[in-house]
N, C-alpha and C positions, 0 to 999 in steps of 0.2 A: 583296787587293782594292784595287782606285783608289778615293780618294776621292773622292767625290762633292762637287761646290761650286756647286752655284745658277749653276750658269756664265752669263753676259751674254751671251755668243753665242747659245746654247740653250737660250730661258728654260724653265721650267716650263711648263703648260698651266695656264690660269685655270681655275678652278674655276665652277660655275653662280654665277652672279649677284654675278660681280665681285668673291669673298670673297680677298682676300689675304694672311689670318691667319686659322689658325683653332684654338680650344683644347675638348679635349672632355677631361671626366671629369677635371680638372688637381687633382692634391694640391700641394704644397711644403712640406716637412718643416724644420725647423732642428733636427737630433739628434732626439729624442722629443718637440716643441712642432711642433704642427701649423700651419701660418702660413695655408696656401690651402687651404680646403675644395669639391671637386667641385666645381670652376670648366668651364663649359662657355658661348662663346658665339664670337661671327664677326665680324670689323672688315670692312666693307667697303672697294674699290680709289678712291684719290681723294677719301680724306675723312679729316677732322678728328675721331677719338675720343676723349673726355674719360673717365679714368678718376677718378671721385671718392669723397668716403667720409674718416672720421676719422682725424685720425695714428694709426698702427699697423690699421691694416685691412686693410693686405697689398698695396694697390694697386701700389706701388715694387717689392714683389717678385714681383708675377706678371709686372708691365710686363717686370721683366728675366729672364722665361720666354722672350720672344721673341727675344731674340737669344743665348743662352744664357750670360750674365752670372752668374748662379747658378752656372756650376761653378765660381768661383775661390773659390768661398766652400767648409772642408772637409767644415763639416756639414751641408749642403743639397743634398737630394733632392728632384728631382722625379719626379712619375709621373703617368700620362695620357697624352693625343696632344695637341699643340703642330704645326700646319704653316702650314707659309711656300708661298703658291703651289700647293698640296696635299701638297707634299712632307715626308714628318715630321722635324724638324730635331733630335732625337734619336736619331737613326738612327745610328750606330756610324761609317757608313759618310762624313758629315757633314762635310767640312772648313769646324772653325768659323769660321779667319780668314774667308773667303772669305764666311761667311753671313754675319759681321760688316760685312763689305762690302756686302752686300745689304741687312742691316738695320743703318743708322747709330744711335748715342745721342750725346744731347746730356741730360747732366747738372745737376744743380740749382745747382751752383757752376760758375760758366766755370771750364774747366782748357786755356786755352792752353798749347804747349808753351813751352818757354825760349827760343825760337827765334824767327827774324823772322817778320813777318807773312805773306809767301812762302812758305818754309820750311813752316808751318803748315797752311798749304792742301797745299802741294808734299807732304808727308809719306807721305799716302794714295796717289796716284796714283803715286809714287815703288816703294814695297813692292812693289803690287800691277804695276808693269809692266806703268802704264797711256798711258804718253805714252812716243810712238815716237821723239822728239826734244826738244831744249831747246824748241824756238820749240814743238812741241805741250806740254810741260808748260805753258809759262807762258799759253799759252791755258787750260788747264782753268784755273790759280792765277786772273786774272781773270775768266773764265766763271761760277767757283763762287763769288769775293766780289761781283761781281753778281746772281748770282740770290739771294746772302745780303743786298744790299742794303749792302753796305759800301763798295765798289770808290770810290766818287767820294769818301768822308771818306778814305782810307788810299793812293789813287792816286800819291803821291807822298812815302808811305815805306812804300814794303812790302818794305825790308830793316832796318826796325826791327822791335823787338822787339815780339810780340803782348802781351805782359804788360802792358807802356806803353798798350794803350789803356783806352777807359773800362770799366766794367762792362755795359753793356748792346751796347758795340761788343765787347767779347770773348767771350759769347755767340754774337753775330754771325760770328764769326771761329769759333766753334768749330763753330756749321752750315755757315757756309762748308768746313771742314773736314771734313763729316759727309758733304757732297754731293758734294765732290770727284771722289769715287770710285764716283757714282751709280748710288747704291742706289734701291730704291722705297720700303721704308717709312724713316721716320728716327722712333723714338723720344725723347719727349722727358721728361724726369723732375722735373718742377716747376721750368721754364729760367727763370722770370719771379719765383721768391721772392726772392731777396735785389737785386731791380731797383725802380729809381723805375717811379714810375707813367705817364713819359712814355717811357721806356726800356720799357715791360711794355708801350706804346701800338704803339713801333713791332715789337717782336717777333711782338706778336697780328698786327699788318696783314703779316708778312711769310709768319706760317703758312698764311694767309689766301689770297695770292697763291701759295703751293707746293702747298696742295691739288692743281692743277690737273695737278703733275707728282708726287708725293710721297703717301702716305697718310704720314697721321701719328697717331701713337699719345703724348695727352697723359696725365701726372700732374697733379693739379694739386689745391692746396687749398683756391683759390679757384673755389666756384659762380658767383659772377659770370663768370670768366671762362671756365670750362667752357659756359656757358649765349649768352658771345657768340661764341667761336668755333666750337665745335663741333656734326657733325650727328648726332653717336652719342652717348650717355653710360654708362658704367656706374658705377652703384652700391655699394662695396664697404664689408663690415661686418662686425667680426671674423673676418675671412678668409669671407666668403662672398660671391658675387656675391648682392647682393639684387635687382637690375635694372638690364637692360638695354632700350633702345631710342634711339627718335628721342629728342634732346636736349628739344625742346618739348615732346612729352609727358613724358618726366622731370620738368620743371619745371612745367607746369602743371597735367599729371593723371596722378600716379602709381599705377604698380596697388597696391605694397605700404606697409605702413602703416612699414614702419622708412623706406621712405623719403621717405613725409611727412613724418615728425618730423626727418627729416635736412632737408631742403630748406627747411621750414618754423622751424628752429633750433631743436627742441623737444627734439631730441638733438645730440649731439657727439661 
């Protein structure tokens, strides 16, 4: 059987009403500890979802449901339907680099590679036999640290090394790197905890401006900023979804009571 890969050329068919992710009936095992309980709901195309809820609630490991990040781990099982586009991305038949490529992560510590600033971007679109030439590589390399918002700080050394820049510009470099190879959703896993708060200022305004080409699926453990970015939220508690919906009603009238007391500080 050919593998099947989210091809670019051939997207998938949108589903009714824009859904670009969707999970029904989701368990996630670690050996005999149950992490995700009958998780079932739909990230809408072109928006900003905040996953929120207490260290260990499960949010990090359902987020890394979607791109199948979970199998490098030996003892974690999922089970349920999980689809990208409608397509179920458990399907045997699945080639994950390639959905990996469709669906980017950008992780909670920047992990540029060792390599120049080029290089780093170059890396994705290199694999993937995505630039039909030198001069098309190095258009996506500045394409993607523009639309990362980096290009004009790094325009005149982007054969030094990614490691050498700051922490909220290597961040930057790593969406840069995420987009390269443009995907639709980019996953993000709480990118903004170990950032100052003017570095966490420009990351939000750049999620902000990618909406527009990007769903983006956030962790985060800050409600503040789940509440100014995003137009979805869910609610995670002991591995259960407790709600989901429109971010402002999350935050100003929630249906369920755990997540009063979560938004209201009454729990943690």
């Amino acid at each position: 059987m050919t593998k099947s890969s989210v091809k670019k050329d051939k997207p998938a068919k949108k589903s009714k009403k824009n859904i670009i992710l969707s999970a029904k009936n989701v368990d996630v095992f670690y050996g005999s500890k149950q992490a995700i309980n009958n998780v079932s709901f739909e990230i809408p195309e072109n928006r900003i979802t905040a996953l929120i809820g207490p260290s260990g609630c499960g949010k990090s490991t359902f987020l890394r449901c979607f791109n199948r990040m979970n199998d490098s781990i030996d003892n974690c099982k999922v089970t349920g339907d999980i689809r990208f586009a409608g397509q179920d991305i458990y399907d045997p038949a699945v080639d994950v680099v390639a959905l990996r490529a469709r669906i980017g992560m950008v992780f909670q510590k920047a992990n540029p590679f060792p390599k120049s600033i080029f290089d780093n971007v170059a890396y994705g679109p290199r694999i993937h036999g995505l630039a039909s030439s030198k001069e098309h590589l190095e258009e996506i390399v500045v394409s993607s640290l523009k639309r990362a918002g980096l290009f004009d700080e790094v325009a005149d050394r982007l054969h030094e090394g990614g490691t050498g820049l700051s922490g909220g510009q290597q961040q930057r470099l790593c969406i840069a790197r995420a987009i390269a190879v443009d995907p639709q959703v980019i996953l993000m896993d709480e990118p903004c905890s170990s950032l100052d708060p003017i570095a966490t200022a420009v990351i939000e305004d750049l999620m902000e401006s990618m909406k527009e080409n990007y769903t983006i699926v956030i962790v985060t453990h800050s409600m503040q900023q789940a509440a100014r970015i995003s137009q979805r939220t869910a609610f995670f508690h002991l591995g259960d979804l407790v709600e989901f919906g429109k971010t402002r009603d999350i935050f100003t009238n929630p249906k369920q009571t755990r997540t009063q007391n979560y938004i209201s500080g009454r729990t943690g």
